[in-house]
C-alpha positions as a printed NumPy array, in Angstrom:
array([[  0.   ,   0.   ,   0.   ],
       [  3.154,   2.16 ,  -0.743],
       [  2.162,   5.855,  -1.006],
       [ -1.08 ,   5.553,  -0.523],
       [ -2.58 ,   7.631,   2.63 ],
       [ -3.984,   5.592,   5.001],
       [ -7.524,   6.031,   6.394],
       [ -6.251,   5.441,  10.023],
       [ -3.179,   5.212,  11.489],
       [ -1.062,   4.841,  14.697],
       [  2.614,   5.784,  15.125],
       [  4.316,   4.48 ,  18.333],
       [  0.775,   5.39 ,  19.697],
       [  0.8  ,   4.746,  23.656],
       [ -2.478,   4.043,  25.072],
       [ -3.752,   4.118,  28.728],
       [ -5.965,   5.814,  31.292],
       [ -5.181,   7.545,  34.406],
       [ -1.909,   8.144,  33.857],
       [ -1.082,   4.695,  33.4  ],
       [  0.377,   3.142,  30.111],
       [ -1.535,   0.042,  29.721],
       [ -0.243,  -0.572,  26.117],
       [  2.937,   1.272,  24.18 ],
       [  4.798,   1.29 ,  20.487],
       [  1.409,   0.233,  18.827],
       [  1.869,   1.016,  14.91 ],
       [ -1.576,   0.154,  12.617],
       [ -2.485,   1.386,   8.894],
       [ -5.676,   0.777,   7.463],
       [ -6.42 ,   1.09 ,   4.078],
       [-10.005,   1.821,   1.661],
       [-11.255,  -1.864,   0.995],
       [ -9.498,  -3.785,   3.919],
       [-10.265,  -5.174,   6.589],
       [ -8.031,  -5.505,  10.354],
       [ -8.645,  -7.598,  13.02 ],
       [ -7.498,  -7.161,  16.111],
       [ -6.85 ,  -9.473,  18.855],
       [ -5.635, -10.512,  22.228],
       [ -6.724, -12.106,  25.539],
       [ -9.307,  -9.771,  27.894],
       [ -8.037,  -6.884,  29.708],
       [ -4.702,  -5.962,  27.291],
       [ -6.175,  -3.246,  26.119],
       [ -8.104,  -3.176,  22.936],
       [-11.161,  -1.317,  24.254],
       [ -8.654,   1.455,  25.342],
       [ -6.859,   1.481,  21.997],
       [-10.26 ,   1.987,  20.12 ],
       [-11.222,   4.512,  22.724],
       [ -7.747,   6.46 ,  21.977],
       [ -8.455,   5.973,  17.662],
       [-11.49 ,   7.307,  18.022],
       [-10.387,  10.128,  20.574],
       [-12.051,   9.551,  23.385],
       [ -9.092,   9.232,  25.027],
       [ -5.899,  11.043,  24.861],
       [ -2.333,   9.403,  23.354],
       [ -0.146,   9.072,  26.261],
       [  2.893,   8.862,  23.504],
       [  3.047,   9.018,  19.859],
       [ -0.028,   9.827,  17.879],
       [ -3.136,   8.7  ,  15.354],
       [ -3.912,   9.828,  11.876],
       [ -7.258,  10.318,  10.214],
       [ -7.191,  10.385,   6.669],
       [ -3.05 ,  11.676,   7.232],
       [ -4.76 ,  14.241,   9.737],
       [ -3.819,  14.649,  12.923],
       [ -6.52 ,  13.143,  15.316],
       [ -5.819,  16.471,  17.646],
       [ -5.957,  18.84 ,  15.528],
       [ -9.444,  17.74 ,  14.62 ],
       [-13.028,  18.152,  16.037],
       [-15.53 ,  15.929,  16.973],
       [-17.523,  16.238,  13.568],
       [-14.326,  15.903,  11.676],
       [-13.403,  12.926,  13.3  ],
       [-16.888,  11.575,  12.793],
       [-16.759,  12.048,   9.149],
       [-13.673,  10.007,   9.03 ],
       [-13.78 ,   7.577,  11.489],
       [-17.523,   5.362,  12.425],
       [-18.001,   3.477,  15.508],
       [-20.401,   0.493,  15.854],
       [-20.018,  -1.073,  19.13 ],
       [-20.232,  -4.628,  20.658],
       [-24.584,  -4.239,  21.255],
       [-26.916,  -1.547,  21.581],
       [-28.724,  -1.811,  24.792],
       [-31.375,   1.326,  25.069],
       [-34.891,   1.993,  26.561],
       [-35.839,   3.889,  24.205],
       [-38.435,   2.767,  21.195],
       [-36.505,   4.402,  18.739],
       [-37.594,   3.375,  14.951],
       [-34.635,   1.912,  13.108],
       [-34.562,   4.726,  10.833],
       [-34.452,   7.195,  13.627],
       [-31.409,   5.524,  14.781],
       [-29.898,   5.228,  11.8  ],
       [-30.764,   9.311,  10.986],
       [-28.079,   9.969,  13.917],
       [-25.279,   8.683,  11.563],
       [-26.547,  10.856,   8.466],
       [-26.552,  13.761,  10.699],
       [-23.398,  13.809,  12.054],
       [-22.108,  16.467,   9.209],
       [-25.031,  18.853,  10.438],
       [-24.134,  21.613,  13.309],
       [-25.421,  21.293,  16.673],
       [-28.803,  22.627,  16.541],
       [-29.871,  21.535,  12.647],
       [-32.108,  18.835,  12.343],
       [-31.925,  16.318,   9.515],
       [-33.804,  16.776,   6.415],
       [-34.841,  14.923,   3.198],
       [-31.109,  14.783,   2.265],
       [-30.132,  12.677,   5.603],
       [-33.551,  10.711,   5.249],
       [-32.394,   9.805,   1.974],
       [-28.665,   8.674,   2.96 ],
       [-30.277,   6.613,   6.085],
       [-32.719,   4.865,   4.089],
       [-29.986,   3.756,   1.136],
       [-27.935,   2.777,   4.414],
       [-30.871,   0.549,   5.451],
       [-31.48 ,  -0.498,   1.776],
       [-27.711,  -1.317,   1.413],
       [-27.451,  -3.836,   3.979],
       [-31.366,  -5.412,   3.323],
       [-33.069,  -4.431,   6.062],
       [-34.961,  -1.598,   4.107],
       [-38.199,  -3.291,   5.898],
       [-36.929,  -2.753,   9.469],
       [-37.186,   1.083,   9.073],
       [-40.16 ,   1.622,  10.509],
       [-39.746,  -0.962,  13.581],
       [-38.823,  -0.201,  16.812],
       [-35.023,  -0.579,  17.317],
       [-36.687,  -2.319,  20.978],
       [-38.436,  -5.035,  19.388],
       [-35.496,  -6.25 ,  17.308],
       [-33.531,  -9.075,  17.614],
       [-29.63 ,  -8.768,  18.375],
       [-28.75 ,  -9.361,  14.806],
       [-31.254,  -7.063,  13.345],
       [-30.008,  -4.417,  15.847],
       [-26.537,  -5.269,  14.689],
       [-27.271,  -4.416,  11.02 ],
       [-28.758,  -1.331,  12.214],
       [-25.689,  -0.013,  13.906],
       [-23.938,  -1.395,  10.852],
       [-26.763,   1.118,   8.742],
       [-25.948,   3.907,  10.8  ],
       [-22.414,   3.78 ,  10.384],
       [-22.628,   3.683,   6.532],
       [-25.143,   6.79 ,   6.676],
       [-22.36 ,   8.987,   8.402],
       [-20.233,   9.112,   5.656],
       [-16.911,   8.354,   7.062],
       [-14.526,   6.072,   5.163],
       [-13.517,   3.663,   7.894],
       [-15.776,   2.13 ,  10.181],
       [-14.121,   0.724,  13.924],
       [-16.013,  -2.165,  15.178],
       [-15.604,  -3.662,  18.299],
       [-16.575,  -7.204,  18.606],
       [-19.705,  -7.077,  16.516],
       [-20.914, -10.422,  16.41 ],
       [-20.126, -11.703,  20.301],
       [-23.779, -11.715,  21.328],
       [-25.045, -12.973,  17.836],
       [-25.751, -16.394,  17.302],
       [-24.547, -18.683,  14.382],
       [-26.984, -17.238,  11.672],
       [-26.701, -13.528,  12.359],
       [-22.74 , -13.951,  12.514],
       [-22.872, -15.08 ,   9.181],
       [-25.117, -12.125,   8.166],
       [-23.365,  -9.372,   9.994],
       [-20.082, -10.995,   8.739],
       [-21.336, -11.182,   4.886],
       [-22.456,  -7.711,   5.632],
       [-19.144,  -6.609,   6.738],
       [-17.323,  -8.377,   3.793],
       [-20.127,  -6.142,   1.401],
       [-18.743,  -2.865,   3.433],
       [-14.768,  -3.402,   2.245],
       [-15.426,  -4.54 ,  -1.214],
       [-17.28 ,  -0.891,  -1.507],
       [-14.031,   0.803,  -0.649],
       [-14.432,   1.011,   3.016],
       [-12.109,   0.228,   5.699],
       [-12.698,  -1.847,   8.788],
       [-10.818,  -1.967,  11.703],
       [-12.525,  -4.624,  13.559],
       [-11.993,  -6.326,  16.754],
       [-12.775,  -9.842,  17.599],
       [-12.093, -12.784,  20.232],
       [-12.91 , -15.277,  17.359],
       [ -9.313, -16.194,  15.056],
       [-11.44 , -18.25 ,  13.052],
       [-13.288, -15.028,  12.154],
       [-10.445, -13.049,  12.225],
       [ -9.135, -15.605,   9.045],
       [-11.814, -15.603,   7.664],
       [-13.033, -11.666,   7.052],
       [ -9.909,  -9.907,   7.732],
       [ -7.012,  -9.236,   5.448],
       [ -4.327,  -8.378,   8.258],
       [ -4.555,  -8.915,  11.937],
       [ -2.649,  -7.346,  14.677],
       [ -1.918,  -9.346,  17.753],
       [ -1.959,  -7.546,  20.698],
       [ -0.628,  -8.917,  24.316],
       [ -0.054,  -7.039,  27.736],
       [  2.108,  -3.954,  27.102],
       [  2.08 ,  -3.834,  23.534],
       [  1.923,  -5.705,  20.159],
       [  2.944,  -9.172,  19.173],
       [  2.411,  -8.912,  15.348],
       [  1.342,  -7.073,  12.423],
       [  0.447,  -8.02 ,   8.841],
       [ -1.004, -10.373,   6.44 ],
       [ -3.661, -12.821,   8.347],
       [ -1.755, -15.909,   6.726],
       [  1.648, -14.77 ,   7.937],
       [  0.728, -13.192,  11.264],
       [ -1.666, -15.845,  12.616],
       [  0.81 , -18.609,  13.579],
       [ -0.296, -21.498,  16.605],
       [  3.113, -20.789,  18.377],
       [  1.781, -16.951,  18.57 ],
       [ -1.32 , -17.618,  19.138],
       [ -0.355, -20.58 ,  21.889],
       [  1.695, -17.593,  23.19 ],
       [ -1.522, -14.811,  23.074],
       [ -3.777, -16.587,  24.283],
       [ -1.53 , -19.215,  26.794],
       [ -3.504, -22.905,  25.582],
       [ -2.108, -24.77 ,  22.862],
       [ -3.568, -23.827,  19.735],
       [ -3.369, -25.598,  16.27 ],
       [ -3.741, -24.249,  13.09 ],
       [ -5.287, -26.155,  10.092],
       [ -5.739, -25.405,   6.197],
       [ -9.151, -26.555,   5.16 ],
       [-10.116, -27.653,   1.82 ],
       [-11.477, -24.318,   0.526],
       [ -8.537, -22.671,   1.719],
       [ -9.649, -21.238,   4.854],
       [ -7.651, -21.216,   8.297],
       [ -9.64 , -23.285,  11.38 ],
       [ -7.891, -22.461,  14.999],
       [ -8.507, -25.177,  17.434],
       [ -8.   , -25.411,  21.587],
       [ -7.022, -28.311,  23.056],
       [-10.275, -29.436,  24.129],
       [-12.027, -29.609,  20.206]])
């Protein structure tokens, strides 16, 4: 991807919280049409590294790039119309309709006090459209099952506009079904030119819809790069401290077993 400028990027980024450096020397590029995974055991970190990429949280070393930007030189909206965020579930009490919901990510380029009009109706409902859910626009977001919900989050993020989307383990409540759904649907999302950066306990899942992977243990990262090259069973053994073994399937896929399968 030589000379091309990455949608977002870390450079010896140091993350943390409280003054503490919980993870340090992290490096990342993501480009238009690919996808990263990231993974590593709970508690190393990767919440707080999406919370610092999406600037939530201040760099405690180093720095991020949006779009070759500086993250802090930019403002909220700016970093919204480069950078989406759907998170793990959507847990709410409202009865929001889907399209309501989905109107927040379309309106993200407005200023504080505009309210969305036929333009951002229009983007929210192609968002819906885009992903096949066009029917669920009227429903409340409430009365949805966790993959329908999903896809809507997945809709909203395509309605704001922004060229990379950060996802943070969106399939871990889902069952088998909507995992293949929201997984086709996040395949559909890079081959339109978008970039994921995607984070995910699952390596199976991480072979199958991701193009590189970044392995991250405590204090900083293991690897970085292709999925094929980076996703070894000694590193992952290491990562995630059971044996793991790592098989080529038949349709060329990579399986990741435990030592109890």
């Amino acid at each position: 991807m030589g000379g091309v400028t990455p949608l977002v990027e870390a450079r010896g980024l140091a993350v943390g919280h409280g003054g503490r450096t919980i993870l340090s020397g992290v490096g990342l590029s993501l480009h238009h049409g690919r996808i990263l995974c990231l993974l590593g055991p709970n508690g190393v970190g990767k919440t707080t590294l999406f919370r610092t990429l999406l600037g939530l949280l201040p760099p405690l070393g180093g720095e991020v790039l949006l779009g070759g930007s500086p993250l802090a030189g930019l403002g909220r909206s700016q970093v919204a119309q480069r950078l989406a965020y759907v998170p793990q579930s959507l847990a709410t009490p409202f009865a929001w309709r889907a399209l309501d919901l989905v109107l927040m990510g379309a309106a993200t380029r407005l200023g504080p006090f505009a309210r969305p009009g036929p333009a951002e109706t229009a983007r929210a409902e192609a968002a819906l459209a885009l992903l096949g859910i066009g029917d669920l626009a009227t429903a409340e977001i409430t009365r949805l099952s966790g993959g329908q919900r999903q896809m809507v989050l997945l809709a909203r993020a395509i309605a704001q506009g922004a060229e990379a989307i950060a996802m943070d383990e969106p399939t871990a409540s889902l069952d088998f079904a909507n995992r293949i759904r929201v997984g086709k649907a996040i395949r559909g999302l890079a081959a339109r030119g978008l970039g994921v950066l995607m984070c995910t306990h699952d390596p199976d899942q991480a072979a199958e819809l991701g193009d590189e992977a970044l392995l991250i243990e405590r204090g900083g990262v293991l690897a970085a790069g292709p999925v094929a090259e980076v996703m070894t069973a000694a590193r992952l053994t290491r990562l995630y401290d059971i044996p793991v073994r790592r098989e080529a399937l038949p349709e060329g896929r990579l399986h990741f077993s435990g030592p109890s399968d």
